[in-house]
C-alpha positions in Angstrom: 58.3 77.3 135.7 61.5 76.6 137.8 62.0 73.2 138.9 63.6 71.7 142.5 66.9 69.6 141.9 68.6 67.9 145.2 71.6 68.4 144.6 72.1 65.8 147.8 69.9 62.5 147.2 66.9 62.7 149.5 67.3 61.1 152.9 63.9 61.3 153.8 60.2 61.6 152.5 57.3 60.8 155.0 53.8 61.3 155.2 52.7 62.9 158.5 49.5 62.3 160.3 48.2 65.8 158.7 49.0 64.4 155.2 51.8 67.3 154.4 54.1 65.9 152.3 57.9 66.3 154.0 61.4 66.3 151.6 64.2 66.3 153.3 68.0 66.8 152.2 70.9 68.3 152.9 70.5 71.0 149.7 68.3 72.3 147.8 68.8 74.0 144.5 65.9 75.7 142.7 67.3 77.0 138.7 65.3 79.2 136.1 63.8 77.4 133.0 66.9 77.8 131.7 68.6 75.5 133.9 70.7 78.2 135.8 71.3 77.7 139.4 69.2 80.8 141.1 68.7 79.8 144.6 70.3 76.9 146.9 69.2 76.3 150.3 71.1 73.8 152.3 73.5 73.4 155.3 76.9 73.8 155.4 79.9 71.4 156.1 79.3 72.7 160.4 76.1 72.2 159.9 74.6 75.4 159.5 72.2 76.7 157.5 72.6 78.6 154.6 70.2 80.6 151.8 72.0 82.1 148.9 70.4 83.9 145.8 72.0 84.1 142.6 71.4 86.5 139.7 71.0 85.8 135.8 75.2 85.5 135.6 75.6 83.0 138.5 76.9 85.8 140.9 75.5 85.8 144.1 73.5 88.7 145.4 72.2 88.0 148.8 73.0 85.3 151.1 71.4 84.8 154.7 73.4 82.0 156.8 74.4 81.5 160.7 77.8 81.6 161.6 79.9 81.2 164.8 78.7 78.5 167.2 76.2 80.4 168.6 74.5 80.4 164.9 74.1 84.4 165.1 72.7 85.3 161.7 74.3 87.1 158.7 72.5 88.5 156.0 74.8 90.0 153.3 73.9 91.8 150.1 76.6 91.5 147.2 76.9 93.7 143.6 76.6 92.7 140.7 80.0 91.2 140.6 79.1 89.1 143.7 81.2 91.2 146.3 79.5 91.7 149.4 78.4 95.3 149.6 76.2 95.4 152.8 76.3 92.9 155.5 73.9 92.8 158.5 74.6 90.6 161.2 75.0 90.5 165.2 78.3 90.3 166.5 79.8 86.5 166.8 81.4 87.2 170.0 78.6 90.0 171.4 75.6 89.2 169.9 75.2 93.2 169.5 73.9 94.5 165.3 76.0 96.0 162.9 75.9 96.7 159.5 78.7 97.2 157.3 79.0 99.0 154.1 81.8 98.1 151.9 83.9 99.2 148.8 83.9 97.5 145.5 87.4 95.8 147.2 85.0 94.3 149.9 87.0 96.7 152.6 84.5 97.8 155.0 84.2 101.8 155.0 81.3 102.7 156.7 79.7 100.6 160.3 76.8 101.1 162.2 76.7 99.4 165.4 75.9 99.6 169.2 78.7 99.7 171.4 79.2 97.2 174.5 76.5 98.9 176.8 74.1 99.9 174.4 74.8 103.1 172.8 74.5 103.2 169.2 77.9 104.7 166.9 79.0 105.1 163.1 82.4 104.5 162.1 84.3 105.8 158.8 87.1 103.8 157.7 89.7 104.4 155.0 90.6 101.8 152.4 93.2 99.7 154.5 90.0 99.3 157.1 91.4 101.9 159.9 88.4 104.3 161.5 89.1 108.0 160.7 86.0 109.1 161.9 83.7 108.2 164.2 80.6 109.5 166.4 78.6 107.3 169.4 76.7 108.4 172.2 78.2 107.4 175.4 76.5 105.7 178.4 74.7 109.4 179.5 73.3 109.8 176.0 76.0 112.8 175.1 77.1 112.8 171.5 81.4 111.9 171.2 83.0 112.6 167.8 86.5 111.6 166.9 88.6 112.4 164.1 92.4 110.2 162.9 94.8 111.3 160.7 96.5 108.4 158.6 98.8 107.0 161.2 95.6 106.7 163.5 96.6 110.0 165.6 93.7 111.9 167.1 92.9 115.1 165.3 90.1 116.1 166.7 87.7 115.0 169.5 84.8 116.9 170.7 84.1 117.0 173.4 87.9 117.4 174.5 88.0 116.0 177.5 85.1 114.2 179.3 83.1 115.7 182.0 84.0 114.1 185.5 81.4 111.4 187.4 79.6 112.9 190.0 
């Protein structure tokens, strides 16, 4: 049976009208029967919240926290040697989804996102984090690939040019 350990001293504890007990805190920290840490809830030092799981070793495997002043959720996925592999979130500045998968380096390689207006898009990314291919629907729902070499250069792009606006 895991037991609950403040790791903050309890600020709080009330009885409401309904007779639910409240705790309150800043953090909580729920370990195995073998005393290891496996969970902590709490709030950071800006005063966001945080949830982050731990596995057997102490390595953290998925955390869900807000970030940015708006508080836009994160929810990242990490291997076994705690590097985050997977990371769903919406955009700080945009609000808009993407999820990111990364190398065992913790460079993103692959994102799936929607673009400004709405159209969704993949990007591929090479180890140093530059896209080398990508594919989105524009704002009329037609398919765009693009193709880089290296130094960024376009190697390909279908369609070539883009129809005009009528």
């Amino acid at each position: 049976m895991s037991d609950l350990t403040l790791q903050v001293p309890a600020q709080r504890v009330e009885q409401p009208e309904q007779g639910d007990m409240i705790v309150e805190a800043r953090s909580f920290r729920l370990r195995d029967a073998q005393g290891k840490t496996r969970a902590v809830l709490g709030v950071d030092d800006k005063g966001a919240p945080f949830l982050t799981m731990f596995d057997a070793r102490g390595n953290s495997r998925a955390a869900l926290h807000l970030v940015g002043e708006d508080g836009q959720p994160r929810l990242a996925l990490s291997d076994a040697q705690g590097s985050p592999q997977v990371v769903l979130c919406l955009g700080e500045d945009d609000g808009r989804p993407c999820l990111a998968l990364s190398d065992a380096g913790n460079t993103p390689r692959a994102l799936l996102h929607l673009g400004e207006y709405g159209p969704p898009g993949i990007a591929l990314l090479d180890a140093d984090g530059n896209m080398r291919a990508g594919l989105h629907l524009d704002m009329q729902g037609q398919p765009r690939i693009i193709m880089r070499d290296a130094r960024g250069r376009t190697m390909y792009r279908a369609p070539e040019r883009l129809p005009k606006a009528e």
